[in-house]
N, C-alpha and C positions, 0 to 999 in steps of 0.2 A: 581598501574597503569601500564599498560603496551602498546606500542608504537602502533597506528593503523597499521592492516595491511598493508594499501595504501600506505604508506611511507616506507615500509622496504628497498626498493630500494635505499629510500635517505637517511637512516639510514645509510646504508652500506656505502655510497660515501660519508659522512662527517667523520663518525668515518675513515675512511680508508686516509682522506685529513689531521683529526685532529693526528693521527698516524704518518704521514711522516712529519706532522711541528713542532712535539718536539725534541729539538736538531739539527736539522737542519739550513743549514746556510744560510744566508740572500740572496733571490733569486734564489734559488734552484730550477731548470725547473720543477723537476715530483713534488716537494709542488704546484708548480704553475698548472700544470696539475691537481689532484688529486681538488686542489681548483676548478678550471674551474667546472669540473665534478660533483662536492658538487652541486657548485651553480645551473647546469641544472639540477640535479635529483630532488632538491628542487623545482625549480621553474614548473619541470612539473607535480607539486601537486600543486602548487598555494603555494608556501612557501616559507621565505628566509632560509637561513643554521643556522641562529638564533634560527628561529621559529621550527625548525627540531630538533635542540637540544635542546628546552623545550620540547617538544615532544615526546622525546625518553624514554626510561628507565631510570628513574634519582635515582633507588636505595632507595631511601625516601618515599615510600611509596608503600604499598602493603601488603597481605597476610602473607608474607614471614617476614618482619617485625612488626607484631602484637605479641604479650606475648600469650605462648602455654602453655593451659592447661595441666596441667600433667594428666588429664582424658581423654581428648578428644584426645590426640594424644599418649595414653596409646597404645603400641605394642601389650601386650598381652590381652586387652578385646576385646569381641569378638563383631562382628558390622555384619549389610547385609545393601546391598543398591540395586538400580536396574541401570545398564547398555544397550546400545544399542550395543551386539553382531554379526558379522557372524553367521547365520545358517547353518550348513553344511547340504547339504540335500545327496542322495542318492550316488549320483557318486561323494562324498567327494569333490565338489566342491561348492562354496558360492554363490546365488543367490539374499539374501534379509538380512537385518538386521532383530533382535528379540530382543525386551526387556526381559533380562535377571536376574534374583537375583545372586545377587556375595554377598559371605562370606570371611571376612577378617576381621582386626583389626580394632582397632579404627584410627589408625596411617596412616593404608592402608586408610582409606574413608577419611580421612582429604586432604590428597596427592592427592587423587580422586578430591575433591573440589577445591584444590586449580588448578590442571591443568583444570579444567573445567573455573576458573574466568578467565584464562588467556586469551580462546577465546571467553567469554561472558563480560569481560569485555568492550574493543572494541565496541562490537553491541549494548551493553546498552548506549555504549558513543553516538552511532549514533542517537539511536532512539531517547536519550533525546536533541540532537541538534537540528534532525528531527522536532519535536513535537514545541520545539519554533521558528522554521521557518516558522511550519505552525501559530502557534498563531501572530505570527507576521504577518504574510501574514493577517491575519483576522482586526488584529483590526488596518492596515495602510490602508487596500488597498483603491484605489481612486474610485471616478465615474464613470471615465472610463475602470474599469475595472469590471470582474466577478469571483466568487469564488466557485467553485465546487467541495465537494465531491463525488466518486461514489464507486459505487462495486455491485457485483450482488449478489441478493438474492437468496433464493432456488428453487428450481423448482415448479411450483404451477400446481397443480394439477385441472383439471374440473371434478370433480367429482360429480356426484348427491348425494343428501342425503339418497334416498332410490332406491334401485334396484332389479327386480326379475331376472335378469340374471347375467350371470358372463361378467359385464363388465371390457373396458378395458379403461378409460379415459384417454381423450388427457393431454398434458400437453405443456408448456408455459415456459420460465425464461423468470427473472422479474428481470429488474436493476432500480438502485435508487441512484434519482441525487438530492444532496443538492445543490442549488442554492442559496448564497448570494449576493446581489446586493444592489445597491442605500443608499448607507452610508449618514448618517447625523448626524445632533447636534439638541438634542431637548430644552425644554427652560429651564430644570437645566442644561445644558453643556452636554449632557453625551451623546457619540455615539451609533446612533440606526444604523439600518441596514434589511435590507427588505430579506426575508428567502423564497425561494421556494419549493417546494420535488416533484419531476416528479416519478411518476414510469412508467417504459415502460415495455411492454411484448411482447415475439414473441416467437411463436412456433420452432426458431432456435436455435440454439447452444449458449450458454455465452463467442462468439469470440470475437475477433478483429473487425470482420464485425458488430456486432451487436453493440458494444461501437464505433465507428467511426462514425456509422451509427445515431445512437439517439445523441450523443455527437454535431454531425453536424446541427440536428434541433433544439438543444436546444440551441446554438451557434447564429444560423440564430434568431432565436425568440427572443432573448435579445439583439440580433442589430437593431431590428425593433422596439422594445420597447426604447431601448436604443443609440441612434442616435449615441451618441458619445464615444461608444464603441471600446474601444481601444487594450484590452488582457484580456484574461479568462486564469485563474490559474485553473488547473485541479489537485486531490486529488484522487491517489489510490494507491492500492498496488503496489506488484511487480510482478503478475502471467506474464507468457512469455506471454501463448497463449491469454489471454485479453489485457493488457496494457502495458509489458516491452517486445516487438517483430520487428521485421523488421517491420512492415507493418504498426503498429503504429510509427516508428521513422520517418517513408516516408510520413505520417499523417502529423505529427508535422510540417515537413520542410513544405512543402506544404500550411498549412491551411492557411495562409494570403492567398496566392493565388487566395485561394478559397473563403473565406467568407470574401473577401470586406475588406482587411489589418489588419485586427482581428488575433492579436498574441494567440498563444496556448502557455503558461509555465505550463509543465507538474512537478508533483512532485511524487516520489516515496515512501513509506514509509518503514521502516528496515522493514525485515520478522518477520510475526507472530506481527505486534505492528501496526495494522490501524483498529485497533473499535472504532466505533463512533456514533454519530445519525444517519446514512445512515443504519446501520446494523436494529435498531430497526425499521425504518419508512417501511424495508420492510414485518414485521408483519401482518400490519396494513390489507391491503386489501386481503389477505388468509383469514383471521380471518372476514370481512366484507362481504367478499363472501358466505365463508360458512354459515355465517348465515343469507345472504338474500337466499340463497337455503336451509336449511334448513325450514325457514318460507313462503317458498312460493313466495317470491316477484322478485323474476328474478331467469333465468337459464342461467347456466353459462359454459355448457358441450357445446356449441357452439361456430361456429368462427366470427371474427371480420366481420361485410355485408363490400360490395366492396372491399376483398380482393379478386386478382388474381394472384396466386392461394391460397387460406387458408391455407395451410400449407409454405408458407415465406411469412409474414406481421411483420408490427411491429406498433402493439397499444400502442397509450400511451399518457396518460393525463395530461390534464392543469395542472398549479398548482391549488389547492385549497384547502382553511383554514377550509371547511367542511369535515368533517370523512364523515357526513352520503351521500356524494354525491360519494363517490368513488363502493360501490356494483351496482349501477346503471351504472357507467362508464366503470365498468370489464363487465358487462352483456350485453349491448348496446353501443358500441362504435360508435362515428359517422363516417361516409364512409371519411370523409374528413381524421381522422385520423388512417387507415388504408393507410401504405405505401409497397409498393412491395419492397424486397429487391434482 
């Protein structure tokens, strides 16, 4: 186990406090200083000096103390592994990293692995906290609140199924908001809970503007539904330019303002660790389009009617527990749900 990085700051200023109070004598100004300073480097992680020193490096556990195989950490057998290198390009200076095959010992790739857990260990700690903050969040939250995952899908293409030209089809992203709401108890005890999945599309970019934007109708729509609506817990990643940016923190502070004292708690998830049902729900209607366009039953190379102008709208559908109503809903959108952005 090795010490989060967030705390190194408070690592330093306890070890450095615990350092000048052994042997030193009763009331000694810089122990009492060096203390002081413990105590705020801790506290400005949310910790005592206590909790800092379980925290730390305690020596008991780790890599380094595990029983080494005389194989595996054998010098002279020979091993390769794959690294992320400097490329040196032309004017001998570095532009990009390249996975690389490196040859070395058994000994060499152990020492590899082990400096690898020392920053993956950390991020694996995060994500599994992470992950039970969210399950928690799921199976407490109250009435008056809402539970949303989102992230955006891939670019969905209007393509026809057949063409004598060389066409050039428009294209669309597509974000996909899991909406849990209305928690209960049914008549064996056991909590239920009411599931929505919006997918929105809009011929714009996968910004800021585009998640504020739907995040804000979907917000408005479950206050109307739900009177007594009091905070929406929002679930995404950490991209800058969609969810982790100025414009979204300005969002956040803001949204009571705006939608009627309806708190927004945003939550982030560690990098590379937020797959969920959101990813798969946005499948569904590519795969439902193209094949009401391949059989004939809607065209889907067109834009949303009452948009002004068709290229910035943002379509996007009720919930509903019918598959087969969503190809009609990408092909025909009603003008009501057509918004300028």
């Amino acid at each position: 186990r090795v010490p989060l990085p967030e705390i190194a700051d408070a690592l330093k200023a306890v070890a450095k406090a615990d350092e000048l109070a052994v042997g030193a004598a009763e009331g000694d100004k810089k122990v009492a200083k060096a203390a002081e300073a413990a105590e705020r480097a801790a506290a400005g992680q949310g910790y005592s000096v206590e909790e800092v020193r379980q925290l730390a490096d305690c020596k008991k556990c780790g890599l380094e103390l595990l029983p080494r195989c005389p194989i595996e950490w054998d010098d002279q057998l020979p091993a390769t592994w794959k690294e992320w290198r400097s490329r040196q390009a032309a004017d001998g200076n570095s532009y990009q990293q390249q996975l690389q095959t490196v040859a070395g010992t058994r000994k060499d790739l152990m020492e590899r692995v082990q400096a690898v857990f020392a920053d993956a260990d950390p991020h694996l700690w995060i994500e599994a906290w992470q992950m039970h903050q969210r399950h928690l969040v799921y199976s407490t939250f109250t009435d008056n609140e809402i539970v949303v995952s989102t992230d955006f899908s891939a670019q969905f293409d209007h393509k026809c199924a057949w063409t004598l030209t060389c066409e050039h089809p428009p294209r669309s992203n597509q974000a996909v908001y899991v909406v849990t709401h209305s928690p209960g108890v049914d008549g064996d005890g056991e909590r239920t809970v009411s599931t929505d999945v919006w997918r929105m599309f809009s011929e714009m970019k996968g910004d800021a503007l585009f998640h504020n934007t739907a995040l804000a109708h979907s917000v408005d729509y479950y206050a109307n539904e739900l009177p007594a609506l009091e905070q929406a817990h929002v679930f995404t990643d950490g991209c800058r330019s969609q969810y982790k940016g100025r414009r979204n923190f300005a969002k956040i502070a803001a949204f009571p303002s705006v939608h009627n004292g309806v708190k927004l708690r945003h939550h982030f998830a560690a990098g590379h660790h937020f797959k969920g049902p959101h990813d798969a729900f946005g499948k569904d209607p590519t795969f439902l389009a193209r094949m009401a366009e391949r059989h004939q039953r809607a065209r889907i190379a067109t834009p949303c009617p009452g948009a002004t102008p068709p290229t910035s709208t943002l379509a996007w559908m009720r919930p509903s527990r019918r598959c087969s109503s969503l190809a009609p809903s990408l092909a025909r959108a009603p003008p009501a749900a057509a918004l300028v952005l």
